[in-house]
TIZANU-525498 format. One record per residue: x, y, z of N, C-alpha, C, O, CB in turn. Coordinates in pm, whole numbers, padded with zeros to 5 digits, always signed. Glycine has a CB too. Layout:
BEGIN
XYZXYZXYZXYZXYZ
...
***
This chain:
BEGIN
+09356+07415-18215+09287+07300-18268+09256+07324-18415+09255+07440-18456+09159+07272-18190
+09221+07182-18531+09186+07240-18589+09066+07346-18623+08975+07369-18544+09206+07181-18622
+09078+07408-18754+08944+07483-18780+08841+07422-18906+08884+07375-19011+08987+07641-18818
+08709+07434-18874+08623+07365-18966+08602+07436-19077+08600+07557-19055+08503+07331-18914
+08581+07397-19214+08600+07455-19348+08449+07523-19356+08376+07479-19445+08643+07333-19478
+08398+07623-19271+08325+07678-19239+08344+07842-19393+08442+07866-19463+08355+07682-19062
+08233+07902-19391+08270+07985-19512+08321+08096-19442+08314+08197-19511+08152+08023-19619
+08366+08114-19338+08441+08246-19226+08557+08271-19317+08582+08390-19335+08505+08193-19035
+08640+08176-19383+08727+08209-19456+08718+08312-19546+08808+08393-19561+08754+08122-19503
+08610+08313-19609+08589+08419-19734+08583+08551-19702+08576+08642-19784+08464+08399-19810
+08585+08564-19548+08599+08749-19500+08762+08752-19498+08794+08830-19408+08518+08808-19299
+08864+08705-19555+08984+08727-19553+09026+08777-19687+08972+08746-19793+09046+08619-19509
+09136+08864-19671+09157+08892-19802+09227+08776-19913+09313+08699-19870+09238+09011-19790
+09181+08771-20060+09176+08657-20117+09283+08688-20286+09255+08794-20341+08994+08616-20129
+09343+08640-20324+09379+08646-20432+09489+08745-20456+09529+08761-20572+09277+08659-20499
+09538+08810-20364+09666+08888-20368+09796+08799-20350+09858+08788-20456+09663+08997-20253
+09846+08742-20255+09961+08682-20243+09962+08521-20138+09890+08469-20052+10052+08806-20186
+10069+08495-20197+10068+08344-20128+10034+08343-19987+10115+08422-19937+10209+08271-20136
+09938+08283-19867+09938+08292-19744+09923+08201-19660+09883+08098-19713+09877+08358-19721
+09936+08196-19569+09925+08077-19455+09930+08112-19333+09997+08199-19277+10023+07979-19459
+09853+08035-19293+09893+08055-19122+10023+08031-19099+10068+08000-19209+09818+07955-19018
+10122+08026-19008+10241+08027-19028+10238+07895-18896+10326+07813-18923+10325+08190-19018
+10164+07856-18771+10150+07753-18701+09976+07699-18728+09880+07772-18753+10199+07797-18547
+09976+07599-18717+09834+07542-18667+09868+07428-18589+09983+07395-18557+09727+07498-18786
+09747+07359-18554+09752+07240-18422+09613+07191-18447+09510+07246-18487+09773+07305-18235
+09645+07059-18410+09505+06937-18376+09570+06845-18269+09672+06826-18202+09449+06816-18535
+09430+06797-18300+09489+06666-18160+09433+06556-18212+09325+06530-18265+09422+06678-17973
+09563+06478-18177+09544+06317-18203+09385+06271-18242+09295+06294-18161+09590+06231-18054
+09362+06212-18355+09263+06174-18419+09194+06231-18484+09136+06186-18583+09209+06133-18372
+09186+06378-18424+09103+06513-18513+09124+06473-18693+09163+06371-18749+09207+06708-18469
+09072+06620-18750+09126+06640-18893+09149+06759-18854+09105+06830-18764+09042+06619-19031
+09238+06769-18948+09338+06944-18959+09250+07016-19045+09213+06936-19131+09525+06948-19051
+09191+07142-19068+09170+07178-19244+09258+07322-19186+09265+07381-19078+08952+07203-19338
+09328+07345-19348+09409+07490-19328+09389+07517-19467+09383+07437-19561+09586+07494-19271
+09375+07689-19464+09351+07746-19644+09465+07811-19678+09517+07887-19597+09219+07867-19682
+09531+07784-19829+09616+07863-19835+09574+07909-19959+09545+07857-20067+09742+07820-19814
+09581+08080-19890+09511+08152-20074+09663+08154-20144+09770+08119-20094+09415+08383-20077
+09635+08206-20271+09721+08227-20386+09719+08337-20467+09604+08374-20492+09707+08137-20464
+09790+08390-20509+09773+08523-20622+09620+08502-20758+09603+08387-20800+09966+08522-20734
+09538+08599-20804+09509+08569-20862+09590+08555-21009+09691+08624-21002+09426+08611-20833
+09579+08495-21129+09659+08450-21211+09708+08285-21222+09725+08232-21332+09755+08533-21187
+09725+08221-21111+09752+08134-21079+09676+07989-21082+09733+07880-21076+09779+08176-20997
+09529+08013-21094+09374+07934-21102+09438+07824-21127+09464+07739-21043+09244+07974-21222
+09475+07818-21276+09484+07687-21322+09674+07596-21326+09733+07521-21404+09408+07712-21486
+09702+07656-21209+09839+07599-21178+09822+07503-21080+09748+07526-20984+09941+07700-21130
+09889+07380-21092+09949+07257-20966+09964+07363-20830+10035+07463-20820+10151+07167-21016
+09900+07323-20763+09865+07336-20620+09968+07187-20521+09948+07070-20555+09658+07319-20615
+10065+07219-20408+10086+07120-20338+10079+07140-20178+10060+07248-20122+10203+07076-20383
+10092+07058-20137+10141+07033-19969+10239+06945-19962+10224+06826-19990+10032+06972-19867
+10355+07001-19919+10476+06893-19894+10521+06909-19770+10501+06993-19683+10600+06903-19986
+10592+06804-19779+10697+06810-19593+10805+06783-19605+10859+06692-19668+10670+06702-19460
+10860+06893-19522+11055+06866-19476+11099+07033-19417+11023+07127-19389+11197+06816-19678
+11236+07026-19413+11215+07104-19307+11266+07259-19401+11269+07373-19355+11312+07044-19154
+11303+07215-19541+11316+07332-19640+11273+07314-19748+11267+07209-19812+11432+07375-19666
+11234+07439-19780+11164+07409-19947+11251+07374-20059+11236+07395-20179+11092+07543-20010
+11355+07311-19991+11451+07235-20133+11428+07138-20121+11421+07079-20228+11603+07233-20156
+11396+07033-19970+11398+06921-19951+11277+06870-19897+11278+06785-19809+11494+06898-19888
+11173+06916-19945+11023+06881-19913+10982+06769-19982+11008+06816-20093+10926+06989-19948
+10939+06658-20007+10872+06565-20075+10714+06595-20102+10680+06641-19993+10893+06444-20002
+10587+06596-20192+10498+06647-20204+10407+06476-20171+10410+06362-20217+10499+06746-20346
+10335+06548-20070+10225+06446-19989+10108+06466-20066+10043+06362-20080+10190+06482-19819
+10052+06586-20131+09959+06557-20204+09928+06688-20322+09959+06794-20267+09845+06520-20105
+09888+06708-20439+09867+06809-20490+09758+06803-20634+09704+06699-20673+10000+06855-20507
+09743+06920-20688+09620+06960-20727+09593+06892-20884+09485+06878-20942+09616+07126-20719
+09718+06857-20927+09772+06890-21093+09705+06956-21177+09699+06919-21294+09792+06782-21175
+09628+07088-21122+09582+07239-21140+09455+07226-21215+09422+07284-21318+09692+07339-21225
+09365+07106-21119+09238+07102-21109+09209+07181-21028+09287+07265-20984+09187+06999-21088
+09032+07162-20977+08974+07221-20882+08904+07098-20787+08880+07108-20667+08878+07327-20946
+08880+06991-20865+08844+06876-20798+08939+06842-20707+09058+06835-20738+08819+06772-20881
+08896+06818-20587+08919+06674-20468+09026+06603-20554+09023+06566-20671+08752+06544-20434
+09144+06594-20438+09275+06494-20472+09276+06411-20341+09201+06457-20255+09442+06582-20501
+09339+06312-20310+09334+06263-20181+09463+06179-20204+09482+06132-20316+09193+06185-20135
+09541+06160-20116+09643+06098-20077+09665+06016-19958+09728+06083-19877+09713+06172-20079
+09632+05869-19903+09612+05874-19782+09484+05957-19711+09365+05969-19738+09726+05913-19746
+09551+05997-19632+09450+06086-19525+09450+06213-19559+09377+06290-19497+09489+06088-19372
+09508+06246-19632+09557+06414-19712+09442+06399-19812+09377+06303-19853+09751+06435-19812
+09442+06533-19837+09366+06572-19933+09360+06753-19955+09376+06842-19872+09229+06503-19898
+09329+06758-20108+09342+06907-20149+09244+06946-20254+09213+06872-20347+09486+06940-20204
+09192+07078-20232+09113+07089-20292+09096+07251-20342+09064+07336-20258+09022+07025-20226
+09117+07286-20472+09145+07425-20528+09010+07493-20534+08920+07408-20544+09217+07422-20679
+08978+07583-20531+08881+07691-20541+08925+07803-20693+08978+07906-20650+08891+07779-20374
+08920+07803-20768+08985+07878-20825+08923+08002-20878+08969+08083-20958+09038+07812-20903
+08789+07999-20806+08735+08146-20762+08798+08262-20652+08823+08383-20654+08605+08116-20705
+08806+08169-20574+08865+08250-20451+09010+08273-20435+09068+08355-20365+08829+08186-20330
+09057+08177-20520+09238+08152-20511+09217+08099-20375+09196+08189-20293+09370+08311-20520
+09215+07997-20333+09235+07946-20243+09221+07781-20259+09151+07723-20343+09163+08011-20161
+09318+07711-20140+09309+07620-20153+09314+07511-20013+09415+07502-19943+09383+07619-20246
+09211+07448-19993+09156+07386-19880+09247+07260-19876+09234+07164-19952+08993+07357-19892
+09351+07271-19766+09401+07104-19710+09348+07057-19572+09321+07114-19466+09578+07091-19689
+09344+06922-19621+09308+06802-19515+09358+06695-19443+09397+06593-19501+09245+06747-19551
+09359+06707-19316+09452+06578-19275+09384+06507-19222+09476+06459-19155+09563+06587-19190
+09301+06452-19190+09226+06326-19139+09318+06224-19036+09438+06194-19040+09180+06238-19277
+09206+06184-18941+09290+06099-18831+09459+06166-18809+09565+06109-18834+09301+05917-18897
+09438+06306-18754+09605+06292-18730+09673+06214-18606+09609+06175-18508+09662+06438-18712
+09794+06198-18623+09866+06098-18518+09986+06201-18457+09975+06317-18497+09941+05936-18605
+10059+06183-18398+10190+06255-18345+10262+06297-18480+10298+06405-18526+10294+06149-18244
+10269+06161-18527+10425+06178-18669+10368+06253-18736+10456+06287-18815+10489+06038-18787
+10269+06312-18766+10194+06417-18837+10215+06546-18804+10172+06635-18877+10066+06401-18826
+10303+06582-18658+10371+06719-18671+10518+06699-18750+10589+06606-18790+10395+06787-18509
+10518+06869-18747+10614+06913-18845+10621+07002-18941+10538+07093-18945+10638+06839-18898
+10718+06993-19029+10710+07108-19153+10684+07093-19233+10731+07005-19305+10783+07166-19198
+10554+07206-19278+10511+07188-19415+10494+07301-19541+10520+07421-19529+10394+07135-19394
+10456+07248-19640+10436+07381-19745+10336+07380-19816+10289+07289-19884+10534+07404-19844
+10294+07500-19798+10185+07542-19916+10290+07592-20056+10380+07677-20050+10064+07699-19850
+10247+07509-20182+10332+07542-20325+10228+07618-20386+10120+07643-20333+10385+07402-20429
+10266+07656-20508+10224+07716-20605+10343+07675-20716+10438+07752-20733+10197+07868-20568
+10331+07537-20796+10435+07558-20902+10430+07610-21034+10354+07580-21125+10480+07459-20924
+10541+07710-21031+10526+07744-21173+10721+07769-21228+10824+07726-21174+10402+07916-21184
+10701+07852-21349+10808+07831-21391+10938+07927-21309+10915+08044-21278+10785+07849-21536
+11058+07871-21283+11153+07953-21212+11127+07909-21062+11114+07787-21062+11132+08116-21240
+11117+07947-20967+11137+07908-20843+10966+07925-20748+10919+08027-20699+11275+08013-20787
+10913+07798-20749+10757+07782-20720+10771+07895-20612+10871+07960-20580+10691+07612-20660
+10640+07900-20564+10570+08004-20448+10541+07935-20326+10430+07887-20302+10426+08070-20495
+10647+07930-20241+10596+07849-20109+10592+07892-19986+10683+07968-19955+10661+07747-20086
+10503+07863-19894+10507+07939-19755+10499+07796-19679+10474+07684-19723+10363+08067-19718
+10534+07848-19529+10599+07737-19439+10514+07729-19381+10462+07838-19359+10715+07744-19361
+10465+07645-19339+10319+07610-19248+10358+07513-19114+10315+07402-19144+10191+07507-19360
+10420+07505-18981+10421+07448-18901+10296+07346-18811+10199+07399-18757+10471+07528-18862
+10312+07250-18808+10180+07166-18778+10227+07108-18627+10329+07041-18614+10145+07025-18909
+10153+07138-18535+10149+07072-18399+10031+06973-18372+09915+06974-18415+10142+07181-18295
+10102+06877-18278+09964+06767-18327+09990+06748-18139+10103+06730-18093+09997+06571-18488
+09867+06758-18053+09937+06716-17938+09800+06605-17898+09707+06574-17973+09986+06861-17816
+09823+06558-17756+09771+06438-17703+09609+06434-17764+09576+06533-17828+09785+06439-17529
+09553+06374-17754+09391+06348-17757+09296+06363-17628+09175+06343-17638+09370+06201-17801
***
């Protein structure tokens, strides 16, 4: 299910390398929240979440443009920490079509920083 943006996160290690859970899950109507830390160095870089099923062919659902403030897209939303290197996404009201493949970015110059994040969404 999802997990609540509770501060439990901050006992993880923070600011070394790109990370993610590699599956998460909600259920129909829930909100998702998932953190993906980042290297430190990175603070003030575009932050994204995209979907598809490779990081060549992902389209970006929502991202940071390397603020720290609240972005929202729809029911998405992202939000940088750039103390912690980390960065808090949101899915609100999820539905079925809301599983699938996704990415945590980091763009920068030469070939961005992305990890694959699988999303399961099952009945309510």
């Amino acid at each position: 299910m999802g997990t609540s943006p509770g501060w439990g996160w901050l006992l993880l290690p923070v600011c070394q390398a790109l990370v993610v859970p590699r599956e998460v899950s909600g259920r129909v109507g829930e909100t998702l929240y998932l953190h993906c830390w980042y290297p430190r160095g990175y603070e003030g870089y575009n932050k994204y979440w995209c979907r598809g099923a490779s990081r060549d062919s992902c389209h970006k659902v929502v991202e940071t443009a390397g603020r720290e403030a609240r972005q929202q897209h729809g029911r998405v939303s992202i939000r940088d920490s750039h103390i912690f290197c980390v960065v808090l996404l949101t899915m609100k009201d999820l539905s079925e079509e809301d599983a699938g493949s996704y990415w945590c970015g980091v763009e920068k110059i030469g070939r961005d920083l992305m990890e694959l994040v699988t999303v399961r969404v099952v009945p309510g």
